[in-house]
C-alpha positions as CSV (number, residue, x, y, z in Angstrom):
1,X,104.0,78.1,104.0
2,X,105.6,76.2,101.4
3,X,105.9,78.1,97.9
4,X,103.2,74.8,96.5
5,X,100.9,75.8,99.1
6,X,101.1,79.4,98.5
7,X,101.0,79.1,94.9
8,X,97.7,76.7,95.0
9,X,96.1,79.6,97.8
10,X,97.6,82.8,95.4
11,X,95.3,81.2,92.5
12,X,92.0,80.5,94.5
13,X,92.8,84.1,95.6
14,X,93.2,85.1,92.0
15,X,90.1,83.8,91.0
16,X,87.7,84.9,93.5
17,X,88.8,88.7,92.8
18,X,87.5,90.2,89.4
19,X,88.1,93.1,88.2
20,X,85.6,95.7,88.1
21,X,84.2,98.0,85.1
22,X,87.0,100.5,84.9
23,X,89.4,99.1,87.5
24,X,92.1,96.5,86.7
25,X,92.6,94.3,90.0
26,X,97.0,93.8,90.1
27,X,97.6,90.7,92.0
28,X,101.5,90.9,93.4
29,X,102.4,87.6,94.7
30,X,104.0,87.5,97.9
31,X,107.9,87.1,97.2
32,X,111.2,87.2,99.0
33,X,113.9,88.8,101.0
34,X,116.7,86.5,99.8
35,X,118.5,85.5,96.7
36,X,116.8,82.0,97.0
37,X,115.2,81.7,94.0
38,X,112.7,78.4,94.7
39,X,109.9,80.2,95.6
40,X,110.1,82.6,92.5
41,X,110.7,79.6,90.1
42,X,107.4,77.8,92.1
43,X,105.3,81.0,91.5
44,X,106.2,81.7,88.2
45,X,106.0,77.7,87.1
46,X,102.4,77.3,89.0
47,X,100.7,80.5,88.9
48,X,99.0,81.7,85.3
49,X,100.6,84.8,83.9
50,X,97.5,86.1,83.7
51,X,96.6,85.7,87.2
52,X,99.4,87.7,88.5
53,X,100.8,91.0,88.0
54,X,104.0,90.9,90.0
55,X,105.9,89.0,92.7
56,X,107.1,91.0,95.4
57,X,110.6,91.5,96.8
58,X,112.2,93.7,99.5
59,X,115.4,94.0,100.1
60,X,116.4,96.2,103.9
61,X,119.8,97.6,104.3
62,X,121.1,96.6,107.7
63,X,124.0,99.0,108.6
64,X,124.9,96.6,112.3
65,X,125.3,93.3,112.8
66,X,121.8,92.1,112.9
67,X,118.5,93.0,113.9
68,X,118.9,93.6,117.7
69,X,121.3,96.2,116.8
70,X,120.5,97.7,113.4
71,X,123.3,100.4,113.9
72,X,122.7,104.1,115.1
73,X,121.2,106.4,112.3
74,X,123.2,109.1,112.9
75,X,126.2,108.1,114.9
76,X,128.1,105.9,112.9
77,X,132.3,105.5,111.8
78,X,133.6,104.8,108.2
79,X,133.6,100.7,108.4
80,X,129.9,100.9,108.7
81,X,129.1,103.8,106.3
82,X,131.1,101.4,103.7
83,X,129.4,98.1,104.8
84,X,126.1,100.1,104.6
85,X,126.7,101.3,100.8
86,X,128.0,97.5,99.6
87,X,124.4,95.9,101.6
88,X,122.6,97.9,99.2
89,X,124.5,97.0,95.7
90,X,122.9,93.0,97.3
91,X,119.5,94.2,95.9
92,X,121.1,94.3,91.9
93,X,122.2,90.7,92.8
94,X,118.5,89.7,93.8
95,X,117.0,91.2,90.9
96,X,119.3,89.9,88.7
97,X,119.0,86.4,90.4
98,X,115.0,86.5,90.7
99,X,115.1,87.9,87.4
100,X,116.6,85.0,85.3
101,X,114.6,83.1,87.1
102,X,111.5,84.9,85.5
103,X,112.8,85.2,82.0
104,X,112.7,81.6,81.8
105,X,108.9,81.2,82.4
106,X,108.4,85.1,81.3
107,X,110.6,85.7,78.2
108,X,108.1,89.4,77.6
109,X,108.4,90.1,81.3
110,X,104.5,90.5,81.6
111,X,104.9,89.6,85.5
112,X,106.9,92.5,86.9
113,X,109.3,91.6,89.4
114,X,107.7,94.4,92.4
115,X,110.3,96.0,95.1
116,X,107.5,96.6,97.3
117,X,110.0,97.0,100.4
118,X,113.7,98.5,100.3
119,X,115.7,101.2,102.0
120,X,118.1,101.6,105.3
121,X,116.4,100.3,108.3
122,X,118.8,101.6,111.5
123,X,117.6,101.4,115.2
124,X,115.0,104.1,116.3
125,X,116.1,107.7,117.5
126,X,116.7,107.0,121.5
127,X,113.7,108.6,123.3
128,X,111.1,107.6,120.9
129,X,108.5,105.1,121.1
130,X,110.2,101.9,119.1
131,X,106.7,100.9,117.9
132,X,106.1,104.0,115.1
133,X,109.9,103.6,114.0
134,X,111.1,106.8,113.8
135,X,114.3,106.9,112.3
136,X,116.7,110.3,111.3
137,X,118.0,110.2,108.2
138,X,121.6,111.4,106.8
139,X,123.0,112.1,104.1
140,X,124.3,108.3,104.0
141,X,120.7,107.5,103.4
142,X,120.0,109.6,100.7
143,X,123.1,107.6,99.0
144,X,121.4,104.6,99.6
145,X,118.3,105.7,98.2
146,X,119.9,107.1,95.4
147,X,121.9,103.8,94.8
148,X,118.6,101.7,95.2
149,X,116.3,104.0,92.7
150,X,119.8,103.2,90.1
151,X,119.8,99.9,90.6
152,X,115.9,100.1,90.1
153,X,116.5,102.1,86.8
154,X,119.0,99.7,85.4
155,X,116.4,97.1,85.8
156,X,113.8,98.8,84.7
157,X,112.8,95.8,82.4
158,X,111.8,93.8,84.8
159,X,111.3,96.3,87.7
160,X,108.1,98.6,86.7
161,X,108.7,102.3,87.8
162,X,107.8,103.5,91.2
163,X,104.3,103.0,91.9
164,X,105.1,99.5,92.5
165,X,107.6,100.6,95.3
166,X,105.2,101.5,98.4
167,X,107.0,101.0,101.7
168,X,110.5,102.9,101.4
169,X,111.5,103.3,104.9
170,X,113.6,106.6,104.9
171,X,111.5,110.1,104.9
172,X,111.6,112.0,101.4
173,X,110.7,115.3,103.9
174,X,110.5,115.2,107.7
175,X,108.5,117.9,109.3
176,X,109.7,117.9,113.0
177,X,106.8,120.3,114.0
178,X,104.5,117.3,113.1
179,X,104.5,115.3,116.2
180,X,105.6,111.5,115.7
181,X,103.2,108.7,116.4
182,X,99.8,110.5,116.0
């Protein structure tokens, strides 16, 4: 779907959901997962700032080559634990990027730029199902997160705090009593 298109569905949307007594409705437009900055300028030039609370972005550290082999979570050597630290400094580029992009249709940031996806995203533990993506986390990861939540601080003018970030893929606790795919 072109960024027009979305932008002309994102406002009917918009406008057929109210807010209630007592409840404010945030509409977060759909954003990217790229430092292509059309579709943000098309959202922010189309939609009403008023309409919108946010447009969304995720950003997925990829420790392999690509997606068919997202690297092990556990077994990995010093190359990737390097390459997987300078993937994640990418997301201050894309907020930065989407960012100026905003200012110039948003000078008071009242649309929030939203990191609604974002963390390390390896290949499943071998013996699991694939389908509930269970993934064991290092100490590597907590870097990561640690690095993303900075990055997040240091923009925190545009990026709202952290109940705008929802999906983080690593655990913050993993109970290995619980069963996995319940």
């Amino acid at each position: 779907m072109t960024p027009q298109i979305y932008s002309d569905q994102f406002k009917k949307y918009a406008s057929f959901c109210p807010d209630y007594p007592g409840t404010h409705l945030r509409k977060i437009a759909s954003g990217v997962y790229s430092s292509k900055t059309n579709r943000t300028e098309t959202l922010m030039k189309n939609i009403p700032h008023d309409m919108m609370r946010g447009i969304s972005i995720h950003c997925y550290v990829v420790p392999g080559d690509n997606w068919n082999y997202k690297g092990s979570a556990t077994h990995f050597d010093e190359q990737e634990y390097f390459t997987s630290l300078k993937k994640t400094l990418l997301m201050d580029t894309l907020i930065c990027e989407h960012s100026a992009v905003m200012d110039k249709y948003d000078p008071v940031t009242k649309v929030a730029l939203c990191v609604d996806e974002w963390g390390i995203w390896t290949d499943v533990e071998p013996g699991t199902n694939k389908n509930f993506l269970c993934q064991q986390h290092s100490l590597r990861d907590g870097l990561l997160a640690a690095s993303f939540l900075n990055i997040f601080n240091n923009n925190s003018d545009r990026v709202p705090h952290l109940k705008c970030q929802d999906n983080f893929v690593s655990d913050v606790i993993r109970n290995p009593s619980i069963k996995e795919g319940l």
